[in-house]
N, C-alpha and C positions, 0 to 999 in steps of 0.2 A: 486535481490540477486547477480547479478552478476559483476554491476556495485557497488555495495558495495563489495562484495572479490575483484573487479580491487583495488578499493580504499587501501583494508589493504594492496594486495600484494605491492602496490607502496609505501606505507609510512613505513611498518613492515616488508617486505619481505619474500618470500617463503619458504626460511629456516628454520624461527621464525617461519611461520602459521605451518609448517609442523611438528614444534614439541611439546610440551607439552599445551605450551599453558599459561603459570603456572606465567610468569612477560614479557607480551605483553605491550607496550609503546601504547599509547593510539593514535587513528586519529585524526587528526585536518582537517579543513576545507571540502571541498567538501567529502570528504573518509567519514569525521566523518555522516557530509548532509545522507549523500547515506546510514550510518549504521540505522541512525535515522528513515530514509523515508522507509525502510525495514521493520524495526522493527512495523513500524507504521502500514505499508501493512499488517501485519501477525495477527493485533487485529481486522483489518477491514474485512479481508477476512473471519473471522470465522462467524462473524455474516449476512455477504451476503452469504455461503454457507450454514446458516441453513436456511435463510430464500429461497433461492432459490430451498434449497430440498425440505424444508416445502412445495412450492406453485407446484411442480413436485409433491409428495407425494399425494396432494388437488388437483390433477392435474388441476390449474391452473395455466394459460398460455395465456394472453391477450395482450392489445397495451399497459396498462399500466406495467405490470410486466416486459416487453421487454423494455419499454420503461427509467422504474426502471434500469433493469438491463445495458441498455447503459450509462446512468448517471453515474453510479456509475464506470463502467469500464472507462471513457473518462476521470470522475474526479478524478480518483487515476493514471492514466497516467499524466494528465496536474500535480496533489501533486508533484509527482514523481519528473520531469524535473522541474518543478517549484522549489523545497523544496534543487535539487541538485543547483539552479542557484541560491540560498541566497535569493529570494525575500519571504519576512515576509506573507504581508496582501494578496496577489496573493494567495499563497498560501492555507491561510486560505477559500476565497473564491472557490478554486478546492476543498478544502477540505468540503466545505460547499453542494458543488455540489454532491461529490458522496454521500452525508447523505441524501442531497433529494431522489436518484434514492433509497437508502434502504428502505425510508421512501413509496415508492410509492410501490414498492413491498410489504411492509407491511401490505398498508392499503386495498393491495387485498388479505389477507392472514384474516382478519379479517371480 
């Protein structure tokens, strides 16, 4: 989130973010990366926060759920930096990575 507002502030300016909002010029390049790779984070994180409450709720708690749970935290770090650096298929592979760590959590939840 942060390095996406760096992004607006530098291409849209602070003036513009701080007022309506209402005909914002759109980002391009890394600014725009960064809005994307956010936005992405915010659909991912919903579904590892239910499933991590779920398996706290089931109070389960093993090597694979931990182990779940660092996959997925290391492969939306690498999305992250990766998705801001323009690499495509990299990418997709961290992204592929933290759907294993949900998927491992999951299959201790069942």
């Amino acid at each position: 989130m942060f390095v996406s507002a760096l992004g607006s502030i530098s291409q849209i300016g602070l003036t513009a973010l701080a007022g309506n909002r209402d005909n914002l010029t759109e980002t391009t390049g890394w600014a725009s990366r960064a809005q994307r790779a956010h936005k992405n984070m915010l659909e991912s994180i919903a579904v590892f926060a239910i499933l991590v409450l779920s398996a706290n709720v089931m109070n389960i708690s093993n090597d694979m759920t931990v182990l779940g749970a660092q996959l997925f935290f290391w492969g939306r770090v690498a999305f992250s930096v990766i998705y801001l650096a323009g690499i495509p298929w990299v990418r997709t592979a961290a992204w592929g990575i933290s759907l294993v760590g949900l998927i491992l959590i999951f299959l201790q939840l069942i």
